[in-house]
matplotlib code that plots the C-alpha trace (Angstrom):
import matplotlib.pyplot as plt

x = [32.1, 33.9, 32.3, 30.8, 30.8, 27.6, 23.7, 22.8, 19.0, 18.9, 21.1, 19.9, 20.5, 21.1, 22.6, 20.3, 17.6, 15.7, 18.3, 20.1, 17.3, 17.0, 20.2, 20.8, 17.5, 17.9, 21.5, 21.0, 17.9, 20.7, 20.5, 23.6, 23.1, 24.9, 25.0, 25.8, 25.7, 27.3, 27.7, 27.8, 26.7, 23.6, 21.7, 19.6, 18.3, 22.1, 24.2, 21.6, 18.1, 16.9, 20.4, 21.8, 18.5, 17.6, 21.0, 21.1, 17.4, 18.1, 21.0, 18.9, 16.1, 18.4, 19.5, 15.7, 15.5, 18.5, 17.4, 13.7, 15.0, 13.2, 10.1, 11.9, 12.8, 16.3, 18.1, 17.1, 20.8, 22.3, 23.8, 27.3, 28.0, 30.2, 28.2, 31.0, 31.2, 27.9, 27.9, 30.8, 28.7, 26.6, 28.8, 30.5, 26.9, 26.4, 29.8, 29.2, 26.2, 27.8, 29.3, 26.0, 25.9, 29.2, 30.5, 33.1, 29.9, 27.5, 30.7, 31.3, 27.4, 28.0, 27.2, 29.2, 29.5, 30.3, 30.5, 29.8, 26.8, 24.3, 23.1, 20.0, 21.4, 18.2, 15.9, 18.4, 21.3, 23.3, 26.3, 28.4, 31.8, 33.1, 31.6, 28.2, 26.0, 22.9, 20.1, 17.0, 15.5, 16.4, 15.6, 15.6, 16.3, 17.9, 15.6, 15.1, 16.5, 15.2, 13.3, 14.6, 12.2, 12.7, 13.9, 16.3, 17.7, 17.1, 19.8, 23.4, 22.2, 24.2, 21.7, 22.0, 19.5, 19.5, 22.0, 24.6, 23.8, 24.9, 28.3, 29.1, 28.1, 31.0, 30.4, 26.3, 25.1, 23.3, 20.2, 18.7, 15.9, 14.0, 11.8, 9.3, 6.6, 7.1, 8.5, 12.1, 11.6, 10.0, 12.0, 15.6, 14.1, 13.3, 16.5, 18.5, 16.4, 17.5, 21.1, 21.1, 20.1, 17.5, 14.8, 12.9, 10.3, 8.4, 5.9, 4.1, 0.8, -1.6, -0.1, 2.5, 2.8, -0.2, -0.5, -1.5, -5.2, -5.6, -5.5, -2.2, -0.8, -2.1, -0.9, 2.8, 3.0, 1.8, 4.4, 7.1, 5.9, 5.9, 9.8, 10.4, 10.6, 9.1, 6.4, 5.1, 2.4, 1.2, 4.5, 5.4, 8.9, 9.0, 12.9, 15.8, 19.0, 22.6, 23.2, 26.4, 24.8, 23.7, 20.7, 17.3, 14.4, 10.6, 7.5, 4.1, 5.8, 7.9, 11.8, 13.2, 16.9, 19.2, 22.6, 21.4, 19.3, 17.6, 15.4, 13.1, 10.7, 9.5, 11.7, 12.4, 13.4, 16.5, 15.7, 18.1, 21.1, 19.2, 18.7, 14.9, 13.9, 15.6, 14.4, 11.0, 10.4, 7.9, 8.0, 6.5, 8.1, 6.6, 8.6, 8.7, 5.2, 4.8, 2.0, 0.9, 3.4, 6.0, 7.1, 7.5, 5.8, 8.9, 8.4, 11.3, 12.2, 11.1, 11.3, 11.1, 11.7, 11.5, 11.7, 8.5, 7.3, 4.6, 4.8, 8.3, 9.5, 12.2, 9.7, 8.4, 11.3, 12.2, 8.1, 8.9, 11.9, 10.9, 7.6, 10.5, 12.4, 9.6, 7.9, 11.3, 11.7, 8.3, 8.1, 4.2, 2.9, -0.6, 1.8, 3.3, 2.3, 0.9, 1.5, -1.4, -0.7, -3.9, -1.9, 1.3, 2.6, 4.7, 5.8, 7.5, 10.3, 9.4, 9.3, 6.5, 6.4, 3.2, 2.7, 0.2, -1.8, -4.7, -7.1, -7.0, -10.2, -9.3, -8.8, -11.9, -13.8, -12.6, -13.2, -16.5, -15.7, -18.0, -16.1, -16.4, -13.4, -12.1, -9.9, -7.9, -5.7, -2.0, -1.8, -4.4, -1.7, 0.1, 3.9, 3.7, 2.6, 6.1, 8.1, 6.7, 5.6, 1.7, 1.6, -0.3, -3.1, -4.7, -6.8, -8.8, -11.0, -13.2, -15.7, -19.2, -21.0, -18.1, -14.5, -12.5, -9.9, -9.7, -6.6, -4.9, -3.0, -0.9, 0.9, 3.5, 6.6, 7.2, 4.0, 6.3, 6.3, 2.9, 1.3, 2.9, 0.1, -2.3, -0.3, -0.5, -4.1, -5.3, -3.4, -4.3, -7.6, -8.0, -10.5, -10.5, -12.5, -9.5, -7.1, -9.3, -9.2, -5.4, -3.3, -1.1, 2.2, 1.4, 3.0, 3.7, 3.1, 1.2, -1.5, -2.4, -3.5, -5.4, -6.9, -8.4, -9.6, -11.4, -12.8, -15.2, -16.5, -17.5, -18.9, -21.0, -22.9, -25.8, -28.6, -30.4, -27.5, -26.8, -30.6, -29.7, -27.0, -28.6, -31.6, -29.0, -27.0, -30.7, -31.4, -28.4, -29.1, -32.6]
y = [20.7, 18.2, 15.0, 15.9, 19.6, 21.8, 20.7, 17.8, 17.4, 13.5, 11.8, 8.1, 5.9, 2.6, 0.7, -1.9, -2.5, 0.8, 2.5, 1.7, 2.3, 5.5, 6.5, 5.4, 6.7, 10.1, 10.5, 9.8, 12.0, 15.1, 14.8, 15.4, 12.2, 10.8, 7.4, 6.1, 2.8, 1.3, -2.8, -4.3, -3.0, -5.1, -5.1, -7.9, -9.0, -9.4, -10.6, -12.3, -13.4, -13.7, -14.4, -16.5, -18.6, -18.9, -20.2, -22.8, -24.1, -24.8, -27.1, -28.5, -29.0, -30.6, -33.1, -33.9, -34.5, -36.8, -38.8, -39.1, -39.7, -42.9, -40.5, -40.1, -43.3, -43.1, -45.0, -43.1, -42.1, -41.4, -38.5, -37.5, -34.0, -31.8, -29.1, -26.9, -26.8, -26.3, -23.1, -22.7, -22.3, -20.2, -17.8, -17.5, -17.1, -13.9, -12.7, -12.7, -10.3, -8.0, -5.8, -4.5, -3.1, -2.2, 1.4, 1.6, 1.4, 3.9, 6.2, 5.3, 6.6, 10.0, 8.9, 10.0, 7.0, 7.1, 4.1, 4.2, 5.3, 8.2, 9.8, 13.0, 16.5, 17.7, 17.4, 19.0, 17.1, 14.3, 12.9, 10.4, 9.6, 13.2, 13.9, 16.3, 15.7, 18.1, 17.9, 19.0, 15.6, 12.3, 9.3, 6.0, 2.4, 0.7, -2.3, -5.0, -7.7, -11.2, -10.6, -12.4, -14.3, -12.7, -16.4, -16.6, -13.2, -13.5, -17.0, -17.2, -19.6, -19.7, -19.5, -18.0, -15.9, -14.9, -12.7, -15.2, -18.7, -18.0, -17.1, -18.3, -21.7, -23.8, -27.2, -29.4, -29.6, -32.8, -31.4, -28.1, -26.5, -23.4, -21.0, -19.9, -21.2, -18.4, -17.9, -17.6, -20.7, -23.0, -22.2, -22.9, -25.5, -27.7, -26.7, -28.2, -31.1, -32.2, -31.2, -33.8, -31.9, -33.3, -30.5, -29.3, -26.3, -24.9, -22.5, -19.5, -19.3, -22.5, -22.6, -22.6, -18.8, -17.5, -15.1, -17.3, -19.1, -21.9, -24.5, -23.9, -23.8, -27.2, -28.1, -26.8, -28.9, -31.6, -31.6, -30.8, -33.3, -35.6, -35.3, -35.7, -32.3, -32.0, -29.6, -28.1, -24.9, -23.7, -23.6, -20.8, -20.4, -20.9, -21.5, -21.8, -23.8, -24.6, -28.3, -30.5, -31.3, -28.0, -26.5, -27.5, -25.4, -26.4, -25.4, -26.8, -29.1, -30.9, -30.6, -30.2, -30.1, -30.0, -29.1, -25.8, -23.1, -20.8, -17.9, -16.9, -15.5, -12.3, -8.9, -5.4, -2.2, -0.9, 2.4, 2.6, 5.0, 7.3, 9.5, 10.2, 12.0, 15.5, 14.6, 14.8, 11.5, 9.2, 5.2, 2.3, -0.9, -2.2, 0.5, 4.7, 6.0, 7.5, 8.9, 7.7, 9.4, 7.9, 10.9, 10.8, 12.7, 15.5, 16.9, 16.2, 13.5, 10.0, 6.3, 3.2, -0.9, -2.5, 0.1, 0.7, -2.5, -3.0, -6.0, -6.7, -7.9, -6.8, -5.9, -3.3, -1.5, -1.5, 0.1, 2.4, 3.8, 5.0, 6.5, 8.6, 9.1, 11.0, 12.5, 14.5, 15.8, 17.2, 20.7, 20.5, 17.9, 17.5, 15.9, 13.6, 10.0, 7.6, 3.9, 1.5, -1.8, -3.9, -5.6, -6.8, -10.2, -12.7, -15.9, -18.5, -20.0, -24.0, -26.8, -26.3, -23.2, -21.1, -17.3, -14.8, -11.9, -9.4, -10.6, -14.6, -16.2, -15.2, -11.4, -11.2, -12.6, -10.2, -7.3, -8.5, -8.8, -11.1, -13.6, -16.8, -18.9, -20.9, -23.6, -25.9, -28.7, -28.3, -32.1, -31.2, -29.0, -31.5, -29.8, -30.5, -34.0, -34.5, -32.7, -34.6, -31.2, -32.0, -31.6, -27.9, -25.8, -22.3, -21.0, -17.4, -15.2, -13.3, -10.6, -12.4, -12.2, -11.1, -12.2, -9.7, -10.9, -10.1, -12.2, -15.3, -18.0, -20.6, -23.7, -25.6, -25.2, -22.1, -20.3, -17.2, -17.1, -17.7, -15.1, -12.2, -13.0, -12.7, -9.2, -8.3, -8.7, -7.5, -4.3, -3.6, -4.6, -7.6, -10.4, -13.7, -14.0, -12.4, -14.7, -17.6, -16.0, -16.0, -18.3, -20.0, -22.4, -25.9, -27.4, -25.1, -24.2, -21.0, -23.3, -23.5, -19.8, -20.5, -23.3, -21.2, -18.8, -21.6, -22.8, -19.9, -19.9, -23.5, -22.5, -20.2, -22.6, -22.6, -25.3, -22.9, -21.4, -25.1, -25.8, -23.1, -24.2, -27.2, -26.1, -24.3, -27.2, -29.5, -26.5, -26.6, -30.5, -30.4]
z = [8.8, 11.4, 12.6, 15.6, 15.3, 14.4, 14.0, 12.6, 10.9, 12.5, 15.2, 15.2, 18.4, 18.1, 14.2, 14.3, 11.2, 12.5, 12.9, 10.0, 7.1, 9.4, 8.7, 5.2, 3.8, 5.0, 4.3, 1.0, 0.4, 2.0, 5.3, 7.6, 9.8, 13.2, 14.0, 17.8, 18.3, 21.5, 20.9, 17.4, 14.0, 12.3, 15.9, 17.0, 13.6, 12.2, 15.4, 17.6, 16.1, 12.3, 10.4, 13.0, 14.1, 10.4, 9.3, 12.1, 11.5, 7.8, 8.8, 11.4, 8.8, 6.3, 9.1, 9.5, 5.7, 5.9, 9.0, 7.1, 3.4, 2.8, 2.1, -0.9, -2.1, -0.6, 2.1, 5.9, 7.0, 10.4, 9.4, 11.7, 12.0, 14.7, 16.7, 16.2, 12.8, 12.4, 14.6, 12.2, 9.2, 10.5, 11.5, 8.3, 6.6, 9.1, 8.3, 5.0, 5.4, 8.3, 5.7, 4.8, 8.0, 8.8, 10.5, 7.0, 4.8, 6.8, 6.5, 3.0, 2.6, 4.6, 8.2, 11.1, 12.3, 16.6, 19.0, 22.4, 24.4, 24.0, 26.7, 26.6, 28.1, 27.4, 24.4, 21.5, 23.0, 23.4, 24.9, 23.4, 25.5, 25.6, 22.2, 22.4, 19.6, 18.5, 16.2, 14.9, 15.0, 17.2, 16.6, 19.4, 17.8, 20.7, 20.2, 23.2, 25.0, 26.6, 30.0, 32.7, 35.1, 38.6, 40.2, 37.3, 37.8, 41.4, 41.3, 40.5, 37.1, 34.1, 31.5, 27.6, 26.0, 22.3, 22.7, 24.1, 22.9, 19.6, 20.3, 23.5, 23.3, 22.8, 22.6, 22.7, 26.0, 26.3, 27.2, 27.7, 29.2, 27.6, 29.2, 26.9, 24.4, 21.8, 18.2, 19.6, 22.4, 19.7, 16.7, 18.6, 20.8, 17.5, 16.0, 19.1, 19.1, 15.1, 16.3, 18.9, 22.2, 24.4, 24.8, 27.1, 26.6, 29.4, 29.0, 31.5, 29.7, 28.9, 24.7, 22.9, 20.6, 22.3, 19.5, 17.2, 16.9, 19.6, 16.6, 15.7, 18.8, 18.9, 15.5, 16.9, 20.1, 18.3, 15.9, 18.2, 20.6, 18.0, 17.3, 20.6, 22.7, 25.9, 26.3, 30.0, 29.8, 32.4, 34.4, 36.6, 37.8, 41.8, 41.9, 40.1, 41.2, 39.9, 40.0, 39.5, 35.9, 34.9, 35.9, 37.8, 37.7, 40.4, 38.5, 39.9, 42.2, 39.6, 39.0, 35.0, 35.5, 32.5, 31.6, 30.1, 30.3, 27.2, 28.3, 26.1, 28.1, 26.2, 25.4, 27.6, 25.9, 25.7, 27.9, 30.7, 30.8, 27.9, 30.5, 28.8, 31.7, 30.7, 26.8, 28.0, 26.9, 28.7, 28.6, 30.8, 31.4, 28.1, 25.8, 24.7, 24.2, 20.5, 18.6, 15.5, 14.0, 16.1, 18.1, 21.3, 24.0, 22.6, 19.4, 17.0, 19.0, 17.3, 18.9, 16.6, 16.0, 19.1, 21.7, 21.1, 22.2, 19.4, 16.6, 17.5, 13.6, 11.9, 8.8, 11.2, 12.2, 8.5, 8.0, 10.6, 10.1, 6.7, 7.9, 10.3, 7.0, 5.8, 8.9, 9.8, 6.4, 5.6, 8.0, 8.4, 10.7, 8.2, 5.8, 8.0, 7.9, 10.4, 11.3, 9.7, 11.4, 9.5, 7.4, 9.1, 8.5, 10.9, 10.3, 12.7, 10.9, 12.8, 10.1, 9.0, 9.2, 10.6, 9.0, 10.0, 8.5, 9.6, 12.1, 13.3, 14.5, 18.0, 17.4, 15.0, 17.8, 20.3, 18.1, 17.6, 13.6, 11.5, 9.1, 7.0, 6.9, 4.8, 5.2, 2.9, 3.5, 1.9, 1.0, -2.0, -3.5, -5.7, -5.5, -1.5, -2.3, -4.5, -2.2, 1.0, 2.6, 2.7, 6.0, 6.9, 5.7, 5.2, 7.4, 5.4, 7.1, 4.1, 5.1, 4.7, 1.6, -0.2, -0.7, 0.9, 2.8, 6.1, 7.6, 6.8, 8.5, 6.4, 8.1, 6.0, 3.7, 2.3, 4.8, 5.1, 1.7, 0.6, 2.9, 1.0, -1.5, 1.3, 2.2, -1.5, -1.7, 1.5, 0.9, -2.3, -1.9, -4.0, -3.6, -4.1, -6.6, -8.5, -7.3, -8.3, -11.8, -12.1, -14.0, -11.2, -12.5, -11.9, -9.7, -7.3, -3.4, -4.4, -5.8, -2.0, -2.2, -5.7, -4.4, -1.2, -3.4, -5.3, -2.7, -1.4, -5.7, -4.3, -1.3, -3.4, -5.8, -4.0, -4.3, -5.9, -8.3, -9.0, -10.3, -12.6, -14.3, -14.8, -16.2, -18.7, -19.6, -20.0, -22.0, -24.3, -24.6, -26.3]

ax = plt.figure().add_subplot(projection="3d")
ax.plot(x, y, z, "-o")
ax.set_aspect("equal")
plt.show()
């Protein structure tokens, strides 16, 4: 049959991560499978977010390392670099994955592959261009963009979101001003700082990644206060100007001018010109509404990744595409499977770096969930010692009265690493007792995890358990 021509079983909208695993995982179990996708291939995750923020902050953190070498015994350097060919390399590090997600390879795979935008006729049918697509099943991965402030929006401002700075900034603006406190605000406002840029972060709410327990929003502006970057919470926006130098922006009575502007002010999903209306698809300003399933409010028709506007992580679009791998496969809805959102990580990739999992002190409070916690200091882990990393901790809620883990937070090098032993465990139910059990490599940054574990066995011996082992041991002596 032509491309284009007949029924497909899925038509997937948008080639981002969602959208892609979509694709590729139903293709290959048989499916006949369009693809639309109407800007670049790879999405957010590939063109604007994890690949090109991650590539820039590890040359920003080896700059640190350079400018701080005497920690190791070396001479501290002033290390000279150009911008440019640091943007460079990191563009030659994302073209180097973009094949992966290439149109050539998802029509290698058996995709139709069509560019351009999709627009609902009605809930079986969509319009590409001139090109009418139908199917049993549609799926909607158009993912999100930055939210723009109304007195940014509202002002004839330059400014560069996600989507822009990577690409179109051309040369190092000697400073520049971010709005927003969150992952995507704090991780590229350090990695400007160590590349030179004067940095200013302002923030809406009263902490820095409000999502996270108020002590490690502390611990972040701390540390990023500490290398230099200027922190303002609590600002609202009341106006937004173009100056001769750039940019100046009034919160709270005070002008921050600078000769850029990041917004990083939250995410919108992609919703407009899908013409949902005559799908029978509802939304809200926050995203499509799905069931647990992840179909929409019109059967057949599934929304995932960041349209949704839930847990906004590339993992997550990966999770839910193949739950919609399955759930338009199997042709009774009792065998279909439903999101379980306990045990989702997150990490923010700052240096150190702060990771998440299951409930935080915060959200077991508000849920009104008892807890211990348990906390242990990553400069008692010998590895972080050598490698100068013992700044950070973990931070381990456990059920009480037993050593199930309920959620874990980890600050330091390597966190996003070391919670996926926390993930591990809380998913398939281990304790740590079992952990503490386990024969860990010495030396290594997992010892962190060990050496939580340990510690609630510590927190166990009792007075009264200790007056038994040492009646045992007297015993054994006489």
């Amino acid at each position: 049959m032509k491309k284009g021509e007949g029924r497909y079983n899925l038509v997937v909208i948008g080639a981002g991560t969602a959208g892609l695993v979509t694709a590729a995982g139903s293709v290959a179990l048989g499916a006949r499978v369009a693809l639309v996708e109407r800007n670049l291939m790879g999405g957010d995750c590939l063109n604007f977010g994890c690949v090109p923020s991650k590539a820039l902050i590890s040359s920003a953190r080896l700059l640190d390392r350079m400018r701080h070498a005497d920690k190791w015994g070396l001479p501290k350097l002033t290390p000279e670099f150009e911008f440019d060919k640091v943007f460079a390399s990191m563009r030659a590090q994302r073209a180097e994955l973009a094949p992966l997600d290439s149109a050539e390879r998802f029509e290698s795979l058996g995709v139709d592959v069509f560019r351009g935008e999709a627009s609902f006729c009605s809930p079986g049918e969509v319009v590409v261009g001139a090109q009418k697509l139908r199917a049993r099943n549609f799926v909607i991965a158009t993912g999100s963009r930055a939210a723009i402030p109304e007195p940014v929006g509202a002002s004839q401002v330059s400014y560069y979101t996600n989507e822009t700075i990577f690409d179109e900034l051309k040369a190092k603006p000697e400073s520049l001003l971010i709005l927003g406190g969150g992952p995507i605000g704090c991780e590229l406002g350090q990695m400007f700082h160590r590349l030179g840029v004067k940095v200013t972060i302002l923030q809406r709410g009263k902490r820095l990644l409000d999502k996270e327990d108020p002590p490690m929003s502390e611990f972040v502006q701390s540390a990023l206060e500490a290398e230099g970057i200027r922190i303002l919470t609590g600002a609202e926006i009341e106006d937004v100007q173009a100056t001769g130098a750039g940019v100046t922006v009034r919160s709270g009575g005070q002008k921050i001018s600078a000769a850029a502007l990041l917004v990083a002010a939250g995410r919108q999903p992609n919703v407009e010109n899908l013409n949902l209306q005559k799908a029978n698809v509802a939304f809200t300003k926050k995203g499509i509404t799905v069931d647990q399933r992840l179909e929409t409010t019109q059967p057949g028709i599934y929304a995932l990744g960041d349209v949704v506007g839930q847990l906004q992580f590339t993992h997550v679009a990966d999770y839910h595409a193949r739950i919609v791998i399955r759930n338009t496969l199997v042709p009774f809805s009792f065998l279909r499977q439903k999101v379980d959102y306990s045990v989702v990580p997150w990490c923010t990739y700052l240096d150190p770096e702060v990771a998440t999992v299951g409930l935080t002190e915060s959200s077991a409070k508000k849920k009104g969930v008892r807890y211990d916690l348990i906390e242990q200091e990553m400069k008692a882990v010998d590895r972080a010692v050598l490698e100068r990393a013992e700044t950070g901790f973990a931070r381990v809620l456990v059920k009480p009265g037993t050593d199930e883990v309920l959620g874990a937070t980890l600050v330091g090098e390597h966190a996003g690493e070391l919670i996926q032993e926390f993930v591990l465990a809380m998913k398939h139910g281990i304790g740590l007792k079992e952990i503490a059990s386990t024969i860990y490599g010495y030396p290594t940054f997992a010892s962190l995890v060990l050496k939580t574990a340990e510690k609630l066995n510590k927190k166990r011996l009792t007075p009264r358990a200790r007056s038994i082992t040492s009646w045992l041991y007297r015993r054994a002596r006489t």
